[in-house]
C-alpha positions in Angstrom: -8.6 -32.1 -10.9 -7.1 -34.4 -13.6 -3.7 -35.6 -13.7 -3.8 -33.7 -17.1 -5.4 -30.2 -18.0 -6.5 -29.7 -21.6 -5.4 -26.5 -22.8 -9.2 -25.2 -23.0 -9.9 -26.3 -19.2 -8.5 -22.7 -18.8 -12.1 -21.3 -19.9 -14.6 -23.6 -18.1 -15.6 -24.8 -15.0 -12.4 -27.1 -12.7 -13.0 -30.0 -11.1 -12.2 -31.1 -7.5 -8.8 -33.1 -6.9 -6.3 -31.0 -7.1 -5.6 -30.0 -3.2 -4.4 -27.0 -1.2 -1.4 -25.4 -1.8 1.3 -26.1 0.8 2.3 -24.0 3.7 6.3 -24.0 1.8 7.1 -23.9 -1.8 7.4 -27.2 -3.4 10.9 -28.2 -4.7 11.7 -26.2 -8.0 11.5 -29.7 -10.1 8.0 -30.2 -8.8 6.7 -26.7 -10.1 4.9 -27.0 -14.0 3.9 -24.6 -16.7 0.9 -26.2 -18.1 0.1 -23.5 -20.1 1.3 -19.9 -21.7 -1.7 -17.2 -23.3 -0.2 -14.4 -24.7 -2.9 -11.7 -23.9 -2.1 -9.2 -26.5 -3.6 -12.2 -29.4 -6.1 -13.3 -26.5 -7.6 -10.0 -25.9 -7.5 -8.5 -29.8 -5.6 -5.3 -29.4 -2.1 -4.7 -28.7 -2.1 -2.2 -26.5 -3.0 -4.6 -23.1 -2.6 -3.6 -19.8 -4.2 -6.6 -17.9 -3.6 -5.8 -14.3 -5.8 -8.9 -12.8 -7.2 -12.3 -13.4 -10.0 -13.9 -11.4 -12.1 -17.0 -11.1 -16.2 -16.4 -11.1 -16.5 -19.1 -7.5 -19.9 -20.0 -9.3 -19.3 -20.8 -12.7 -15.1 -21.3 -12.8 -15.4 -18.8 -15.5 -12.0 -16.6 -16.0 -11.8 -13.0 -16.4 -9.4 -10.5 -16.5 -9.0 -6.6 -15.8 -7.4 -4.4 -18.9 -6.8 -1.2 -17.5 -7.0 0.2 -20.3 -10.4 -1.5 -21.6 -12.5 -3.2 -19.5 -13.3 -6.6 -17.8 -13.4 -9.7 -20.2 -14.5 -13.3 -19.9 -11.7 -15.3 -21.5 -13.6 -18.7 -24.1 -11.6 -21.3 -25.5 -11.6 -19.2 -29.1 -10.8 -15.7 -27.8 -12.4 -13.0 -25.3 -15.6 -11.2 -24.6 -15.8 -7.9 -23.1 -18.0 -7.8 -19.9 -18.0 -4.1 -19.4 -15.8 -1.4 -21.5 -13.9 1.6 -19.0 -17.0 3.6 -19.7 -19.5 1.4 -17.8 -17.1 1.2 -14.7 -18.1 4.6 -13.8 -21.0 6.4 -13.0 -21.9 10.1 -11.3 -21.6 8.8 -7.8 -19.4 6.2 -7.9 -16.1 8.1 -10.3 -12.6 6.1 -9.8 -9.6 8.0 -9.2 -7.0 6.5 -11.1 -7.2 3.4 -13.2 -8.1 0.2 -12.2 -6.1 -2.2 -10.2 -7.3 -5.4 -9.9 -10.6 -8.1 -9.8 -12.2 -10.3 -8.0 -15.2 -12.1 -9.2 -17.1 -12.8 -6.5 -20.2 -15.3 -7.9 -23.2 -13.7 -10.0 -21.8 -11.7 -13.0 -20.7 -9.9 -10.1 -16.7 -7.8 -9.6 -15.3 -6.3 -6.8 -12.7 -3.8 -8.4 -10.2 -1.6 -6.7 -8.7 1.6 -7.5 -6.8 4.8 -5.9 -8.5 5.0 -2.5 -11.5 3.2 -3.4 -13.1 -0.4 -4.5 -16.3 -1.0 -6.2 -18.8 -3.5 -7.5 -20.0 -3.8 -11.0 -23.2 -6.3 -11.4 -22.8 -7.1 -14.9 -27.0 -8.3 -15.1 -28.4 -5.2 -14.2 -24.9 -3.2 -15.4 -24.6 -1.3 -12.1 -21.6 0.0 -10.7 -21.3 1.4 -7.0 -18.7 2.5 -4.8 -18.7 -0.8 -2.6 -15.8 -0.9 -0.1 -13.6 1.5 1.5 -10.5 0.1 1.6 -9.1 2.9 4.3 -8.0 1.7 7.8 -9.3 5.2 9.1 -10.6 3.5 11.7 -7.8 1.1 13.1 -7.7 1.0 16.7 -4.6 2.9 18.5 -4.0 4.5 15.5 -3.4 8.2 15.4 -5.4 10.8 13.2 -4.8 10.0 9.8 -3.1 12.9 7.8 -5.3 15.6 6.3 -3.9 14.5 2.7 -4.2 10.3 3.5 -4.4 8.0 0.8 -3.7 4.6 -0.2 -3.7 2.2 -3.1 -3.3 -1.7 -3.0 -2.5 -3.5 -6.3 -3.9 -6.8 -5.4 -7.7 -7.6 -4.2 -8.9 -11.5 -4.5 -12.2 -13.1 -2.9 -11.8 -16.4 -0.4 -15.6 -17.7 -1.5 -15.3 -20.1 1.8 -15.3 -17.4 4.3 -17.2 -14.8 1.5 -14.5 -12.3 2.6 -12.7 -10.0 -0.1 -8.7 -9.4 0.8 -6.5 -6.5 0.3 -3.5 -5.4 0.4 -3.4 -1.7 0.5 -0.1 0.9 1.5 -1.0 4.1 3.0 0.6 7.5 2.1 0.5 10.9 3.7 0.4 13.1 0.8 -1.2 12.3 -2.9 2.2 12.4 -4.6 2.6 9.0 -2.7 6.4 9.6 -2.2 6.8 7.1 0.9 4.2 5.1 2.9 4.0 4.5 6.4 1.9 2.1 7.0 1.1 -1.3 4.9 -1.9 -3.9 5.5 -3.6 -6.6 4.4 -7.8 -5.7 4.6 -10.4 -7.9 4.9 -13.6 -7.1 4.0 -17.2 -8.3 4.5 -19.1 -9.6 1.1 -22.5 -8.2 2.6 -21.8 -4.8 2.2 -17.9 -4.5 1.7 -17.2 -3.4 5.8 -13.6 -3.4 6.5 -12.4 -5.2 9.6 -9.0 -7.5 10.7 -6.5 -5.3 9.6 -3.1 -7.0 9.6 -0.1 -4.3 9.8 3.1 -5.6 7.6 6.2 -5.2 8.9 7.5 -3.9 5.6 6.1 -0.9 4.3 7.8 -0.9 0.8 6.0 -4.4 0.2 4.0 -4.3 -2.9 2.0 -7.0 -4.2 0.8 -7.1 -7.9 -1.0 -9.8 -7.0 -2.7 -12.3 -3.8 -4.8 -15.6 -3.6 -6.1 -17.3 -0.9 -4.7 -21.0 -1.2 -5.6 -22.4 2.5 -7.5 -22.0 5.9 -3.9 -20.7 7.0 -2.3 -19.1 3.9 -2.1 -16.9 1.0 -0.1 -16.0 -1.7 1.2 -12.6 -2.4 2.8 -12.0 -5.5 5.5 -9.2 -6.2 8.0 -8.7 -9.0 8.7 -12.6 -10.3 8.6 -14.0 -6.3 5.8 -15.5 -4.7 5.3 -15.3 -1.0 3.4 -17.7 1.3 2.0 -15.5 3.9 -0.1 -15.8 7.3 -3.3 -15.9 6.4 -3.8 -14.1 10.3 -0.4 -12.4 11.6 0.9 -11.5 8.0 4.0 -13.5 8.9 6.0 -13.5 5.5 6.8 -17.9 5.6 8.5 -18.3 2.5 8.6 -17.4 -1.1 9.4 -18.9 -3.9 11.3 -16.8 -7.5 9.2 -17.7 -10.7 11.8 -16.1 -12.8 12.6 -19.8 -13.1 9.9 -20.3 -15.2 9.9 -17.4 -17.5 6.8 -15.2 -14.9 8.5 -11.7 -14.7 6.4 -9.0 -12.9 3.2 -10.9 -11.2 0.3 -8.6 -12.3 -2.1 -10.3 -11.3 -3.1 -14.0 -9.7 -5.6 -16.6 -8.4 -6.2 -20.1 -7.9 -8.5 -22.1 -8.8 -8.3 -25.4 -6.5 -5.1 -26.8 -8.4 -3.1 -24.7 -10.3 -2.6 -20.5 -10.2 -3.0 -18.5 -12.9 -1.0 -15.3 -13.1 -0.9 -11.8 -15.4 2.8 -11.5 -15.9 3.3 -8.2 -17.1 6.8 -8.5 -18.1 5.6 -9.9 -21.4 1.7 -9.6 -21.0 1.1 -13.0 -20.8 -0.8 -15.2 -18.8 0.7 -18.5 -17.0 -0.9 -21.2 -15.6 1.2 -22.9 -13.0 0.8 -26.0 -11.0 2.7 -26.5 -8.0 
């Protein structure tokens, strides 16, 4: 990528230059907000509740996820809606609680996730299916799950080098979702949306708003205003670094896009691009 980003590179298609992110955080005086969006004026309503941002792999297209409106493509003079809440549904394929988070995955095609469940909405032919079970119910060693089992991750994103889709979802023995016992990061097949390499964390209370794939050994999980560099294959938790620094509350959302990550801070519904 350039050495400088126009405000409107945001919208279109990155170039190549920019490099991976490092396996640490770079020192606090090397971090830079190139850019601020405040997604309530972006979006055209006030009541926002953008919960994910993603980049299309194919186009470099941005989108984000309002919960409580739809998927829109983000253009350099506002937003258009992809699909409203009422086209993310359908008779066989009914989500169980609002949506969590995007990934576009090449297309005019999503991977969504909700309660217990992701999906994929083809915006062409405007089809939406339940696409990938995001359940470990099939973990090896692992006991019978409990009758009442469920789960819910807050952060999905797409690695378009190894087509895999990532997760990050805690697992609860009753609905009420009181305590979990178990937390992973899933990965899942594009062809598909099969589950397989479940990596157990060690800290069951972890919740990210928030993940990108930033290397062949790492990605980023964000959670409140720290982000974490983790193991891309033991879920080793390497370092993190605290954005509250830069005015990033509650990471919401994130993804990268070769040189810089964008993240849904929900603190104050905006949306930062950062370059490390």
């Amino acid at each position: 990528m350039n050495s400088r980003i126009a405000p409107l590179a945001l919208f279109g298609l990155v170039a190549c230059g920019g490099g991976r992110v490092d396996v640490q955080p770079p020192p606090v005086n090397a971090v830079t907000v190139v850019e601020r969006i405040d997604l309530a004026s972006k979006l055209g309503h006030e009541d926002v509740d953008v919960t994910g941002v993603a980049i299309a792999p194919d186009t470099g297209a941005t989108y984000v996820l309002d919960a409580a409106h739809g998927i829109y493509r983000l253009d350099a003079d506002g937003a258009s809606l992809v699909a409203d809440l009422a086209t993310l549904r359908a008779p066989w394929a009914e989500p169980k609680s609002a949506f969590t988070d995007l990934a576009a995955i090449g297309q005019n095609r999503f991977a969504l996730t909700a309660l217990s469940d992701g999906f994929l909405y083809e915006a062409d032919t405007n089809r939406f299916i339940s696409y990938f079970c995001y359940e470990p119910g099939f973990i090896p060693g692992e006991d019978p799950l409990p009758a009442d089992f469920t789960q819910l991750t807050n952060a999905l994103t797409f690695d378009s080098a190894s087509d895999k889709l990532y997760a990050q979802p805690r697992s609860f023995e009753s609905p009420d979702m009181a305590a979990a016992f178990r937390n992973d990061i899933g990965q899942f097949d594009l062809e598909g949306g099969e589950g397989y390499g479940w990596i157990e964390l060690a800290d069951v209370d972890f919740t990210a708003g928030g993940m990108a794939v930033v290397s062949d050994t790492v990605m980023l999980l964000g959670a409140g205003s720290k982000l974490h560099w983790v193991n891309r294959e033991s879920g080793a938790f390497l370092s993190h670094l605290d954005l509250s620094k830069y005015g990033v509350g509650a990471i919401e959302g994130l993804t990268y896009d070769g040189a810089d990550l964008l993240i849904v801070d929900g603190a104050n519904d905006t949306l930062v691009r950062l370059r490390l």
